[in-house]
C-alpha positions in Angstrom: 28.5 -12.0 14.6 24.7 -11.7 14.9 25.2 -8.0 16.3 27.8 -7.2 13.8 25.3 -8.3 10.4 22.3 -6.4 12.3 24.7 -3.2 13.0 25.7 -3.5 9.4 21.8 -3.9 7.9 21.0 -0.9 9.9 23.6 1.1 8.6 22.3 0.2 4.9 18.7 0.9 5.5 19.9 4.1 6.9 22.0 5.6 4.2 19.6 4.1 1.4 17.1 6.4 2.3 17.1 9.7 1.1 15.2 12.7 3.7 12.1 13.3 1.3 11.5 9.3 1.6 11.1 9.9 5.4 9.3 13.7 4.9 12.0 15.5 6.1 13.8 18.8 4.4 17.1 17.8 2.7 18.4 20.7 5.0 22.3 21.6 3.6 24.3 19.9 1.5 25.2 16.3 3.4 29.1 15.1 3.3 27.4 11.3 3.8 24.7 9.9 1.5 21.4 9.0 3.0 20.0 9.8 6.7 21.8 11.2 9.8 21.5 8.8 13.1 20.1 11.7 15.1 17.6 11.3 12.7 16.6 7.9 12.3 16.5 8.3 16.4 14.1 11.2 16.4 12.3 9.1 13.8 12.1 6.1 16.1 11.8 8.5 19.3 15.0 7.2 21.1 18.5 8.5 21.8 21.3 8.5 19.5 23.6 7.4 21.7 21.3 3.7 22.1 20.9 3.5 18.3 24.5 4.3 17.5 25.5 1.4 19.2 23.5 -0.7 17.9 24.7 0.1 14.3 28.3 -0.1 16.0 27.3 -3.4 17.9 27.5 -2.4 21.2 24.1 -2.6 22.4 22.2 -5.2 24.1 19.5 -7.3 22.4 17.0 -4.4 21.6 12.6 -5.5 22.6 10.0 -5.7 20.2 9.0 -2.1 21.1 12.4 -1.5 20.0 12.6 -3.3 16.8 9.2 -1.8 16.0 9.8 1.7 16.2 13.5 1.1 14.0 10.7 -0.9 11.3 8.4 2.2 11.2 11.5 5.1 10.8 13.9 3.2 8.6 10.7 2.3 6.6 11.1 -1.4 5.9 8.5 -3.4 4.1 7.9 -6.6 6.2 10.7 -9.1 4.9 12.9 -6.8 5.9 11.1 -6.1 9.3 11.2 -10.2 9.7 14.8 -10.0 8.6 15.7 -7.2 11.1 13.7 -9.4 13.8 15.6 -12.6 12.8 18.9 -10.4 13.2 18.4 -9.2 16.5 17.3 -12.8 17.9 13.6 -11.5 17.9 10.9 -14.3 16.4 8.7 -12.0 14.8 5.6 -11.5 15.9 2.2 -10.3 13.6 3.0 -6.9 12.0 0.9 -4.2 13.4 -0.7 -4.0 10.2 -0.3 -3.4 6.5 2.0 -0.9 5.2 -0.3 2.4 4.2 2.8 4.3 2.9 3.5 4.4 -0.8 7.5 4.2 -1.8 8.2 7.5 -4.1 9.3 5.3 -6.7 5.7 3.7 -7.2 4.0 7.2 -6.6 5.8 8.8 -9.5 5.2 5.7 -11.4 1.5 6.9 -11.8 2.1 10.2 -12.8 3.9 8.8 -16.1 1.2 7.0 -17.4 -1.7 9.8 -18.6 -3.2 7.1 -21.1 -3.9 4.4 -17.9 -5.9 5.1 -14.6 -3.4 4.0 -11.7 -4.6 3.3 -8.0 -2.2 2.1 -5.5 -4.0 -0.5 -3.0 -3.0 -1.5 0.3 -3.7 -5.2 2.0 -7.2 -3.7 3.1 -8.1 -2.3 -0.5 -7.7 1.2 0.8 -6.3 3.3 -2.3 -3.3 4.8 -0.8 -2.5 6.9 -4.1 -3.6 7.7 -7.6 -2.9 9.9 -10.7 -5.4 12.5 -12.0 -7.5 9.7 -14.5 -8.4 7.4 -11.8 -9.4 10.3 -9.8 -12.0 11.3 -12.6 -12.6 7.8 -13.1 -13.5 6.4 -9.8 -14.6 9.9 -8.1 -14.0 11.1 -5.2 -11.0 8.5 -3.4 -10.6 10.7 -0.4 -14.5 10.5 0.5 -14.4 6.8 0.2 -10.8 5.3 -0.6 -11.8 1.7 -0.1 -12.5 -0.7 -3.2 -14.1 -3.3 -1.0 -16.3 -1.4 0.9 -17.3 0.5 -2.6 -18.0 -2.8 -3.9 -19.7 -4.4 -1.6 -22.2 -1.4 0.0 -22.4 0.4 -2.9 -20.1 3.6 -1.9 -19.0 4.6 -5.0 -17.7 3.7 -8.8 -15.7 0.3 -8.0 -13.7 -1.9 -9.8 -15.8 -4.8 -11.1 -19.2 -3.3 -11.2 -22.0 -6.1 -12.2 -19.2 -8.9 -11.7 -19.3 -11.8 -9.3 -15.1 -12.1 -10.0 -13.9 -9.0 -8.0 -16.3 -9.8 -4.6 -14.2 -13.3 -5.1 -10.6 -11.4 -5.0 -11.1 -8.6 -2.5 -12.1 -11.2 -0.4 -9.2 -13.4 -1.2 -7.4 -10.4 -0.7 -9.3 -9.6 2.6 -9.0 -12.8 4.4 -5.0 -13.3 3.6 -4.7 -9.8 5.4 -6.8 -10.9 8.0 -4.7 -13.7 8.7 -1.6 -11.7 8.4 -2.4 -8.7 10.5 -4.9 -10.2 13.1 -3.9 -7.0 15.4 -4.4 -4.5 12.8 -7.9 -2.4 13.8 -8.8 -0.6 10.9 -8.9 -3.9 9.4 -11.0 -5.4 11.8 -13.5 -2.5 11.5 -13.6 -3.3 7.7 -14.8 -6.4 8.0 -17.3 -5.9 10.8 -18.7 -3.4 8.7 -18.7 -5.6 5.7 -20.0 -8.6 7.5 -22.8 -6.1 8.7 -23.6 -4.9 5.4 -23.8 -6.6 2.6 -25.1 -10.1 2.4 -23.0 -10.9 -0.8 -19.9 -10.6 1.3 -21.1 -12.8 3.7 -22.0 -15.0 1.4 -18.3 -15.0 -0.7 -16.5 -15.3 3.0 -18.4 -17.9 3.7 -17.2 -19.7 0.6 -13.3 -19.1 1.2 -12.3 -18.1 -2.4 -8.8 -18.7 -3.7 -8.2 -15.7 -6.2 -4.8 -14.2 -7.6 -4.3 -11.0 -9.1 -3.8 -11.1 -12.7 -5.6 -9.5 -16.0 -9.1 -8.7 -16.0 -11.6 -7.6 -18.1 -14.1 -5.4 -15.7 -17.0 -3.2 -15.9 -17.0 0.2 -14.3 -20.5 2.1 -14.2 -19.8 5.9 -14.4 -22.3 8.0 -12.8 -22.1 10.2 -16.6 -20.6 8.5 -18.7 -22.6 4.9 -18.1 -20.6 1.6 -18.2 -17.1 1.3 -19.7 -16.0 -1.6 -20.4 -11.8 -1.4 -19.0 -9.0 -4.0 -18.7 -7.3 -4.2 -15.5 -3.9 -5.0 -15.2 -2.0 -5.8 -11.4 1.3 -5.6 -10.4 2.3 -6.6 -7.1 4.6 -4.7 -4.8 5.5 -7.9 -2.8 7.9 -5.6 -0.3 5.3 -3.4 0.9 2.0 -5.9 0.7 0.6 -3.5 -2.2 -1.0 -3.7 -5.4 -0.8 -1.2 -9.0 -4.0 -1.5 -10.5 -3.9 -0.4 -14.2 -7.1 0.6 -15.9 -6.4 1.1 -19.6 -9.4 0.5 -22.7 -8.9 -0.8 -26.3 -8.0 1.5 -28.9 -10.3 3.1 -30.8 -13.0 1.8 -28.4 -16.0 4.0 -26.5 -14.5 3.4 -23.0 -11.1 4.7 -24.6 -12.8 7.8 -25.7 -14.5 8.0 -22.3 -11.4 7.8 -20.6 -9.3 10.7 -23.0 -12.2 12.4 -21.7 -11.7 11.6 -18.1 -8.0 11.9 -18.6 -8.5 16.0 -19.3 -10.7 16.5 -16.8 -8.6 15.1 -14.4 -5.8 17.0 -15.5 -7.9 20.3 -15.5 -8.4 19.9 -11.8 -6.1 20.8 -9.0 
């Protein structure tokens, strides 16, 4: 039965997902909806034959190595990875580390919303995708694309500028990744550096704050157009460990003239 419901769950991941959600061409028209096999194999960089049968359940248990390599091409957030895991009488283990791969959904989420700066944040605060405003907004994301290690050594226009309350959530934020992804490295980098760095951070780790996302009234300090005062609104993607940050201003206010300002610059670049 247990090879039967994980054959099945395969299947559905499978034909759920379209090829641009994998970056592949669509290719010619398809008589079936959602990926080939060959290509969720290639994908996961083993034979068709092996991962046939396991949709058709006729293969053995499949390893870790296995499982891990079906979680990356089928791109499941990590219930599902626990639930594929559970499935194929696997206890799972510690995810490699958080999911850095926005779902096209919640990217072309941002690009409706030309009123509101929109970052996408993984576990690790690294801003994983933005539209145009929060570009203008928060500068230059690819240089520096962490929040945390803007806020905390000073590498840029962050989130919370001249506020106590955001050191208290990104560390929140920080240590429940830690504890989640203990394997991960780039994590573990991040927080040698910030342990390294910035006394303040020590000084909030050290005190073990229990912060949840939620509304927030922030302070951003623009390099031209001086501080702007900005609500922040999050919504959790709880599938992928990822947060929408929303950055709007009230109407009729100096920030929301700054950002109509930003907003056209943003959309004047490339």
């Amino acid at each position: 039965m247990a090879r039967a419901e994980l054959g099945r769950f395969l299947r559905d991941r499978r034909e759920a997902l379209r090829p641009a959600d994998v970056g592949l061409p669509a290719g010619p028209r398809r008589r079936t909806p959602g990926l080939r096999r060959e290509e969720v194999a290639g994908l996961a960089s083993m034979s068709v034959e092996y991962y046939a049968r396991l949709e058709q359940a006729r293969a053995p248990q499949p390893s870790r190595r296995i499982l891990d390599a079906i979680t990356a091409a089928l791109r499941l957030g990590p219930a599902e990875r626990d639930h594929l895991f559970r499935l194929a009488g696997a206890a799972p283990a510690a995810p490699p580390g958080p999911p850095r791969r926005v779902r096209p959904h919640v990217a072309d989420l941002l690009g409706r919303l030309p009123e509101a700066a929109a970052v996408v944040t993984a576990a690790t605060y690294d801003v994983i995708a933005w539209n145009p405003l929060a570009g203008a907004l928060l500068g230059d994301l690819r240089a520096e694309p962490n929040l945390a290690r803007r806020r905390f050594l000073g590498a840029g226009p962050h989130l919370g500028a001249g506020a106590g309350e955001f050191a208290e959530v990104a560390v929140a934020r920080l240590r429940a990744a830690a504890d989640r992804y203990p394997d991960d490295p780039r994590l573990s980098s991040l927080l040698a550096e910030l342990h390294a760095g910035s006394e303040e951070f020590r000084a909030v780790w050290r005190g073990n704050p229990i912060r949840t996302p939620g509304r927030r009234t922030k302070t951003i300090e623009h390099p031209r157009l001086g501080p702007l005062r900005v609500e922040c609104d999050v919504l959790a993607v709880p599938g992928d460990d990822q947060q929408v940050v929303f950055v709007t201003a009230a109407p009729g206010s100096a920030a929301a003239r700054a950002l109509r300002e930003l907003a056209r610059e943003g959309a004047a670049r490339p």
